[in-house]
N, C-alpha and C positions, 0 to 999 in steps of 0.2 A: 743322827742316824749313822752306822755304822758303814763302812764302802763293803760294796758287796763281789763277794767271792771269784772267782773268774774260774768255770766249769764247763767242759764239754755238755753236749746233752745229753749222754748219757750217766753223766755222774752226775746230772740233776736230778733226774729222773731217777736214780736210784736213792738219794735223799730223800728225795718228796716220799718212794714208797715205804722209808723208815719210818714218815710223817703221816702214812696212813692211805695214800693215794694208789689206787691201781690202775694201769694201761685200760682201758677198756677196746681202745681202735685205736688201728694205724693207715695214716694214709700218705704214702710215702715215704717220708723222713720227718714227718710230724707226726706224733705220739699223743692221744688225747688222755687226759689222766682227769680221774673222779674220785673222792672220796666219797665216803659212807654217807656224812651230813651234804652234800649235794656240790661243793664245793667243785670247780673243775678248772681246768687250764689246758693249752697248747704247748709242747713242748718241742722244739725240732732239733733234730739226733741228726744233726749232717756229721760224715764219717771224722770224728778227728778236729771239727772245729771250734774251736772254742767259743761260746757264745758272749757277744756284747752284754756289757751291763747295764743297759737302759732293757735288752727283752730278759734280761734275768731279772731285775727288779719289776718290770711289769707281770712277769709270772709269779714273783711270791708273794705282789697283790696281789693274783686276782685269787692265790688259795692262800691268803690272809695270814702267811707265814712269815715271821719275823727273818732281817737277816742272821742276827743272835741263835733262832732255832732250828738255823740252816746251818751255820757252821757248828753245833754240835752234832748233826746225823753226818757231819764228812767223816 
């Protein structure tokens, strides 16, 4: 497995929406994001910080995206 990227949350968030996912609610500085096939995840947009890579790789479980098809929507 590949080591996985290191992104704020909003340039994950902007990946993921290359990858087909839309905001649907915000609560806070957590972002909930959905795809069409039902798929969904938590994303949190704190201003500027870049997110660990243990909650980045448990968010491209949980919408079953590879890290390989994350660094091509960068």
């Amino acid at each position: 497995m590949t080591r996985v990227p290191r992104l704020t949350g909003n340039e994950l968030i902007a990946a993921l929406a290359k990858l087909g996912f839309e905001v649907v609610r915000v609560r806070g500085s957590h972002h909930f994001l959905r795809h069409a096939d039902g798929r969904s995840t938590v994303v949190p947009a704190h201003a500027g910080e870049v997110l660990g890579p243990g909650i980045t790789a448990k968010i491209l479980r949980d919408c079953d995206v590879s890290t390989d098809a994350l660094r091509d929507r960068l």
